[in-house]
N, C-alpha and C positions, 0 to 999 in steps of 0.2 A: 392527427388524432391517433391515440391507442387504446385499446380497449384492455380491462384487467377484468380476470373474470374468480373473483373466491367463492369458493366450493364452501356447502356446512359444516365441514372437518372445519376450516381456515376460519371460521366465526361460532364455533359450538358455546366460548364463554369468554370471561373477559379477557384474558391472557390471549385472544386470539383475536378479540376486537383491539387490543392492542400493539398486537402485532401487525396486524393489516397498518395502522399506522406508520409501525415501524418500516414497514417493506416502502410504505410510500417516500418517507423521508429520505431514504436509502437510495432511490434507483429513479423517484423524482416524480413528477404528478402533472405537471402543465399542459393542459389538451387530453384527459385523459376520461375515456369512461368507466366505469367501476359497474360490475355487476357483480352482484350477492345473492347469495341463495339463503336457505331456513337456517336457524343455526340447528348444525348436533340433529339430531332424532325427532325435531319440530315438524317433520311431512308425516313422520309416523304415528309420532301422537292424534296428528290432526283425522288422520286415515283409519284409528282407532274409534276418532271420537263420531267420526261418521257409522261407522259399525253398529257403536253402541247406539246410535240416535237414528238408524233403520231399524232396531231389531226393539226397538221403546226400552230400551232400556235407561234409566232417565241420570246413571251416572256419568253418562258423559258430559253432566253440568261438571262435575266434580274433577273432571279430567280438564275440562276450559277455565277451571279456579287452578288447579296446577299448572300449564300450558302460561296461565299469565302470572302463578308466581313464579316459576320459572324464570322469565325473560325481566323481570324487575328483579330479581336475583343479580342479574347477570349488570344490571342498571345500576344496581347498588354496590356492586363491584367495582365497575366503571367508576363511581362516587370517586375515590379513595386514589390519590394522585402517587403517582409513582414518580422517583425520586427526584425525575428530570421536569417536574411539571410546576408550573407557582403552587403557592397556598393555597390562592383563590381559587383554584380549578373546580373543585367539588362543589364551591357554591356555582360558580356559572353551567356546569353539566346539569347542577340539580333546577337552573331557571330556566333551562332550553326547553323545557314544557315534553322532555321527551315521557316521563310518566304519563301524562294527562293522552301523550300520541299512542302510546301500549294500550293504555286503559281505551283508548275510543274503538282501537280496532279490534280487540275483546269484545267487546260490548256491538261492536256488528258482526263479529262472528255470531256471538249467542243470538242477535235477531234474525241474521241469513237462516239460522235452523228452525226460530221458532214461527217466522212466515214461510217457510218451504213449504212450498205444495205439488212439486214438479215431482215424479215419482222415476225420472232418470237418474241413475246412479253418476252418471259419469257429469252431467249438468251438475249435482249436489256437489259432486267432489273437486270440480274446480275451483267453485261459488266457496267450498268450506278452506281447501290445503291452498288457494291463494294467500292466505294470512299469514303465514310461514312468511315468506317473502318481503310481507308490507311489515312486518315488524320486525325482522333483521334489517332490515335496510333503511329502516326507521333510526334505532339503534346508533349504528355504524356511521349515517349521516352526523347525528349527533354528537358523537365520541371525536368525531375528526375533524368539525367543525371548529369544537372547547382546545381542539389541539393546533389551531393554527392550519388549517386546511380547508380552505374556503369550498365545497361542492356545494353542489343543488339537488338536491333528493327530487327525483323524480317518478312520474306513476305510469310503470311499463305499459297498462293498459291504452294510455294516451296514446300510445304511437305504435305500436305492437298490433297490428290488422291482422283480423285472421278468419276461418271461416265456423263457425259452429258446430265442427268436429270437437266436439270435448272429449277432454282428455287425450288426444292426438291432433290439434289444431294445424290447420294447414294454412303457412302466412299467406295473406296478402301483401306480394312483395311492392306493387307502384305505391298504393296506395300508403306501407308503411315508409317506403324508402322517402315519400315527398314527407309525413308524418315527421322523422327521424331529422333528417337535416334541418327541418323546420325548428324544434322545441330541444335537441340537441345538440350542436354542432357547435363545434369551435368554442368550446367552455369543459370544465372541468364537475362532472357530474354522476350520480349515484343511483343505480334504476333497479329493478328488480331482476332474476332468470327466471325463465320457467313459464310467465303467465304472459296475455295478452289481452284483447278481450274483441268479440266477433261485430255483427253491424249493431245490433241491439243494444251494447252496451255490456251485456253480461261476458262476466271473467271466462277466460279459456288458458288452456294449460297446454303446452308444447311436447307433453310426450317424455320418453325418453331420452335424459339429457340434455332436457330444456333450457340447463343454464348455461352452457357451454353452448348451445342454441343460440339464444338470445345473445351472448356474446357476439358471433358468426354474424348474427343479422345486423347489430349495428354497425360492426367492422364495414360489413358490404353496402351496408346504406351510407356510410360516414366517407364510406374511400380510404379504411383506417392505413397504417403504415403497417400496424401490427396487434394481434391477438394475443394475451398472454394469461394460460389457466394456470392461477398459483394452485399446487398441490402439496399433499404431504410426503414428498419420495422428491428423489431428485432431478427425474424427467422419465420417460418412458423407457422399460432394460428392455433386453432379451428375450428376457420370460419371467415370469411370475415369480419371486423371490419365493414367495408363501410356499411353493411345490418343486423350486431347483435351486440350488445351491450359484454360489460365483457369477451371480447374473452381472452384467454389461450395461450400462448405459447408452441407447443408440445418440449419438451427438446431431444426426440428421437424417428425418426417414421422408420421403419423396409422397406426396398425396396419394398418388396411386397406392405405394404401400404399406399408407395408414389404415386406410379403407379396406384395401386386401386382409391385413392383420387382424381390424375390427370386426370383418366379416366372420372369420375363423375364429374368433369367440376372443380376440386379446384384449385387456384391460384399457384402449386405449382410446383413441378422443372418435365421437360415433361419425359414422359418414356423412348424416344430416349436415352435422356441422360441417364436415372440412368444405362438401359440396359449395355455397357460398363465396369460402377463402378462394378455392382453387378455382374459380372463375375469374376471377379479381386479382390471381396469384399474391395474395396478402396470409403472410407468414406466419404462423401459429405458433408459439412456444409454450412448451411444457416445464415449469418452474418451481422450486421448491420454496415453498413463504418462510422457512426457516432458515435457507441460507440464500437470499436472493441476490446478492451478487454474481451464486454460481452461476454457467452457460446455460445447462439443462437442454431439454431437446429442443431442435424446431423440426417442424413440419413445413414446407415448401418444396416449389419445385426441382428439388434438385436431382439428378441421374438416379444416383441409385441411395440406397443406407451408408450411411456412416459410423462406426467400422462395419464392412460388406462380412456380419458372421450369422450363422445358424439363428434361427429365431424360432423360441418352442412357447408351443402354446395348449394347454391342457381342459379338454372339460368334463370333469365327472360326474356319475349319476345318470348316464346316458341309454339308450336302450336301442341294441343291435338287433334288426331284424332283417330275415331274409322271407321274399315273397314271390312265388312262385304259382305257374298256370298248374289247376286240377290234371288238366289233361293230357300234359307235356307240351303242350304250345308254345307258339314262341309270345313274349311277352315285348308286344309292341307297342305303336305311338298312342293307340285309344287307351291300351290298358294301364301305361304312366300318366297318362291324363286323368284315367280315373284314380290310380291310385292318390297322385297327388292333390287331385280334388278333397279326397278323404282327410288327405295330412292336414290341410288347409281346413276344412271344416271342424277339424278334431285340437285345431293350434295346435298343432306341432312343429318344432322347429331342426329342420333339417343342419346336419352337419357335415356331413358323407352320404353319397351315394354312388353305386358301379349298377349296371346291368351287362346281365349274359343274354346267351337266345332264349334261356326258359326260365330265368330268374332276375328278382330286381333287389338289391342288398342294400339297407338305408341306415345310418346312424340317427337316431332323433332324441330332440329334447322334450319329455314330458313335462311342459312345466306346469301346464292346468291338470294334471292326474285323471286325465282321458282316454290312457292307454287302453283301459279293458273297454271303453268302447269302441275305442279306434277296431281294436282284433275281431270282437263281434262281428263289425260293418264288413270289416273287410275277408274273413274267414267265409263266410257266405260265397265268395266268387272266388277264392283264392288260397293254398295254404299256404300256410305260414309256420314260421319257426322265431322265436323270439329270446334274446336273453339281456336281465335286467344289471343296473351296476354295471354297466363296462365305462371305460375311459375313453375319449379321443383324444387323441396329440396329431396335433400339429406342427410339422416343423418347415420353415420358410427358410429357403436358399441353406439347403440341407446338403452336407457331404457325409463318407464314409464314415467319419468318425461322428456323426450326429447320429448316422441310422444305428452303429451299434451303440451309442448311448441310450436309444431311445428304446430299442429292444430289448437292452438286457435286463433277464427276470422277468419276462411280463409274457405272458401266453397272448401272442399273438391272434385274434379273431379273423383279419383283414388286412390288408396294406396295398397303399394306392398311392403310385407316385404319377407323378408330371414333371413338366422338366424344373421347378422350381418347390414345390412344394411335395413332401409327403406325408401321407394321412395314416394313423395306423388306430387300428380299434384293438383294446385289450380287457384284459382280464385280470387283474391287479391279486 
């Protein structure tokens, strides 16, 4: 078995549901599992329309009438056979009954909201932004089907165990992995990312990067040979094209430092995931859906990265602070304990940290806009000095000529090496 895992860039519209075709025909399909995500901006709309339907707002009807002309937009497209296809095509897409499949799961979106009675947000939100998924995947079974591509569209939730953590569902692995090889295994089939559902039956949702998730899980319940996230880039660089110029292609980065890279904020596949592969040592490749014959990266066990160079990784919007005892004390193991109690209570997400004997210096990420209460809480027992907008970089398996790249023009805040990595906090 192989597991392929497209992203809602890779199915946003029909040129992309036809591409996903294309890639299959290309590099080949027998034994394979297909997991698909929302297409395009369909988790946001859906995460909107929850918004507006807490708040009574009652056009979020009006946003579930575009959300399903949308995806029949996208159906209707699909119609219209491209050059290599019969005549006949567009009647048989338009008999697969996939309209009547959009139209039904619209139509239990709008009842999920209009019997909701549960007043948890995070229950409502899997129960609603599940349908993202059941109707991409709806779709795409369809399209590839009319195209000579025999799969089975299957309903994540079946086999996907998990525990009633909404919105961060944590699997039940026995129970999925006997699930899994049971109702998939050894056939050629189409499922969803992202969702699952707990003992009761009700939808659960896997968190961040659930579909790349879901991929991992069936890999390690199936015994796959291989993982493969088609993206829109060519596999995973160096660093962030968007923020440095001449980035690299790594050809092969070692588990350990996908996860290390991911930790330190890099665009790349989340630990969740790889944890699974790398038990199973089952190989993960990073792919482009536009040129899928290229290599692209993988991720496996191997020694070290391939090419062995600098790797930077950038996050802005950050906020450096230094914290220190009233009294000139020394700031020991209770007083990190409290402080990081506070960070934890306040969600904040740490990037950097150093302590002295009477100071503790933290880079964090505000991302819930907590900070003025964070300083409150902790101004009380401690002061503080603070400043907002600064940048982290991070650069992995960093030499002379990285650090003065990474320095130059930038007023230094901080810098904190180890024998592999250096951290420098700036002021842009």
């Amino acid at each position: 078995m192989r597991i392929f895992k497209f992203g809602g860039a890779s199915v946003k519209d029909a040129a992309g549901v036809r591409n996903v075709c294309k890639v299959l025909n290309t590099i080949g399909y027998e034994n394979t599992g297909i997991v698909v995500s929302a297409m395009g901006k369909t988790t946001n709309a859906l995460e909107e329309i929850i918004e507006r339907y807490l708040s009574e707002d009652t056009t979020y009807v009006d946003l579930i009438s575009h959300l399903y002309e949308e995806h029949m937009e996208v159906i209707g497209a699909l119609e219209q056979p491209s050059n290599d296809q019969e005549s006949d095509f567009s009647v048989r897409f338009r008999e697969s009954g996939i309209k009547k499949d959009i139209k039904y799961i619209i139509e239990s979106l709008t009842e999920e909201l209009l019997r909701n009675k549960s007043k948890s947000y995070s229950f409502l939100y899997d129960q609603v932004v599940s349908h993202g998924e059941l109707m991409s995947t709806k779709i795409v079974a369809a399209y590839l089907n009319e195209c000579g591509i025999p799969l089975q569209w299957k309903d994540a939730r079946e086999f996907i165990k998990t525990d009633n953590k909404y919105r961060d569902a944590a699997v039940k692995w026995k129970e999925s992995e006997k699930l899994v090889k049971k109702k998939c295994g050894a056939q050629l089939f189409i499922t969803q990312g992202f969702i699952g559902s707990d003992d009761n039956g009700f939808t659960t949702t896997l968190g961040r990067e659930g579909s790349d998730y879901t991929a991992a899980i069936l890999a390690y319940c199936l015994d796959a040979d291989s993982v493969t996230i088609w993206k829109d880039v060519p596999g995973v660089l160096n660093a962030d094209p968007r923020a440095f110029q001449n980035t690299v292609l790594l050809q092969k980065i070692p588990y350990n430092e996908a996860i290390e890279l991911a930790f330190y904020g890099a665009s790349v596949i989340h630990p969740k995931t790889l944890q699974p592969l790398q038990g199973k040592k089952i190989p993960l490749y990073v792919k482009s859906f536009l040129l899928p014959e290229d290599e692209g990266t993988v991720i496996t066990d191997a020694a070290t990265i391939d090419p062995f160079i600098p790797c930077y990784i950038v996050r802005k919007n950050m906020v450096f602070m230094k914290i220190s005892s009233r009294d000139f004390s020394f700031i020991g193991e209770n007083n990190i304990s409290d402080i990081f109690q506070e960070l934890s209570e306040h969600k904040m997400q740490v990037g950097l940290l150093q302590n002295s004997a009477i100071s503790f210096s933290l880079c964090v990420e505000d991302k819930y806009n907590k900070l003025k209460e964070l300083l409150a809480d902790l101004e009380s027992r401690y002061k503080i000095s603070h400043v907002t907008g600064v940048s982290l970089y991070t650069v992995r398996h960093y030499n002379e000529d990285a650090m003065e790249f990474i320095e130059a023009g930038k007023e230094v805040l901080l810098k904190q090496r180890a024998q592999e990595t250096l951290q420098l906090i700036v002021k842009e």
